[in-house]
C-alpha positions as CSV (number, residue, x, y, z in Angstrom):
1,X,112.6,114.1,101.4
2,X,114.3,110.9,100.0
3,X,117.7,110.0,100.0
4,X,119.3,110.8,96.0
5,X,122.3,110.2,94.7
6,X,123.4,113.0,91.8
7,X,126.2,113.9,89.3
8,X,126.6,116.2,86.3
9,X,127.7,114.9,83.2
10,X,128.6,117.6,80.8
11,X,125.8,119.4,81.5
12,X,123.4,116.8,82.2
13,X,122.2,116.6,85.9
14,X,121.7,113.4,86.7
15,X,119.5,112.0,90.1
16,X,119.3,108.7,91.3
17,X,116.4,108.1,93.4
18,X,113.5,105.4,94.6
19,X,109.9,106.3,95.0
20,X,107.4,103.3,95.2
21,X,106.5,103.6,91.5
22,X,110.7,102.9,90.3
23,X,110.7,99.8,92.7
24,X,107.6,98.2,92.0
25,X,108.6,98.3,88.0
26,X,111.9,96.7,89.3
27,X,110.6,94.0,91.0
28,X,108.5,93.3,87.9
29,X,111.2,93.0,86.1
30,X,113.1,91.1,88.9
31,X,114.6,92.8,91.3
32,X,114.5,90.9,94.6
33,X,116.7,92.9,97.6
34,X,117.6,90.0,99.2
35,X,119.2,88.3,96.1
36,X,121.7,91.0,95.7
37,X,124.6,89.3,96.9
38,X,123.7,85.6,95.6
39,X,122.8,87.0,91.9
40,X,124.7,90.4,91.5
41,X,125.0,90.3,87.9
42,X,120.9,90.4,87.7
43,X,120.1,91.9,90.7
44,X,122.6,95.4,90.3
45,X,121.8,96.0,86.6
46,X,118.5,96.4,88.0
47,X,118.6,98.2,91.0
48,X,121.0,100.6,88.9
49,X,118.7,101.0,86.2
50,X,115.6,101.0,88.4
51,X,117.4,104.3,90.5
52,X,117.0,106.5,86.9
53,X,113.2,106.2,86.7
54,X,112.1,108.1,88.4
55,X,113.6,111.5,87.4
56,X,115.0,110.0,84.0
57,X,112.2,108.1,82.7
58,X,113.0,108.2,79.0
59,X,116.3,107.6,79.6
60,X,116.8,104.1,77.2
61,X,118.5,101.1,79.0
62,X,121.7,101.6,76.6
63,X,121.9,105.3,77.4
64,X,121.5,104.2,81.2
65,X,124.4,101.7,80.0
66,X,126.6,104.8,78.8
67,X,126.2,107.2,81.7
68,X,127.1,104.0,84.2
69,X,130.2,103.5,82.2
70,X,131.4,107.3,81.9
71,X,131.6,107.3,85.6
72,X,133.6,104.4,85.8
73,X,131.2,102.1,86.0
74,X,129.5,100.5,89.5
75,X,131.4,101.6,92.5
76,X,131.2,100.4,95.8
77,X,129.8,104.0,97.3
78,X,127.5,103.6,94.7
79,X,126.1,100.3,95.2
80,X,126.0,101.0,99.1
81,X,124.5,104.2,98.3
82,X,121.1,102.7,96.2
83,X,120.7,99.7,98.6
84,X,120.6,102.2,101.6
85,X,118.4,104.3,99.2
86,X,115.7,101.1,98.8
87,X,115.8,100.0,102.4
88,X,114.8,103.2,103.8
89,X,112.0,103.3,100.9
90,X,110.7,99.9,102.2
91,X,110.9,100.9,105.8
92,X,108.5,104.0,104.6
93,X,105.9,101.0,104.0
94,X,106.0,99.8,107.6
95,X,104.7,101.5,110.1
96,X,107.3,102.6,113.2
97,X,104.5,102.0,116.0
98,X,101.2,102.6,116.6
99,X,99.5,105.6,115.8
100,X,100.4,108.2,113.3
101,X,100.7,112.0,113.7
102,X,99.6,112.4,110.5
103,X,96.6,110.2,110.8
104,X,95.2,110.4,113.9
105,X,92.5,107.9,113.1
106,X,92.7,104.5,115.5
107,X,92.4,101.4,113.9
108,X,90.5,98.8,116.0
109,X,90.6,95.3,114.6
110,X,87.8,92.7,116.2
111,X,90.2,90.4,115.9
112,X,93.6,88.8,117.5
113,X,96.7,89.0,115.0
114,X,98.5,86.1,116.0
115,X,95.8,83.7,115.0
């Protein structure tokens, strides 16, 4: 299971969370990890908003706007929180070593990588 990040509000459940889907439409829209710190006022909007799509989909971008401010807006935890969130959802993408125990299928490549 992925990491999530939730809150009530009212009694509104709210849960923050990345699958490859919510990503992908951020980095249409943008959203580049490693320009976090050098463009923050892009590059959190995004990653803020992009953490609400997948289990709040219809949520609309001024709503999204609303919620972030009743919790007093962008916290450190928070921020820390969805960037740890993304990372490990990148890290799913690359494989940890060869072979899989879910796929034991070998993949033999008639060719050398580093060429």
């Amino acid at each position: 299971m992925s990491k999530q990040i939730s809150f009530k509000i009212d009694k509104e459940e709210y849960v923050l969370e990345f699958d490859r889907a919510s990503i992908q439409e951020m980095e249409s829209r943008g959203f580049r990890l490693n320009m976090l710190d050098d463009m923050p006022f892009t590059m959190v909007p995004l990653m803020v908003h992009g953490a609400f799509r997948k289990h709040h989909s219809t949520l609309s971008e001024a709503k999204i706007e609303k919620i972030i401010e009743t919790i007093g807006g962008i916290s450190e935890t928070l921020l820390k929180g969805l960037s740890m969130m993304i990372v490990e959802q990148a890290q799913a993408l690359i494989p940890s070593g060869e072979g899989n125990k879910e796929n034991p299928i070998k993949l033999t490549l008639n060719f050398d990588l580093d060429e």
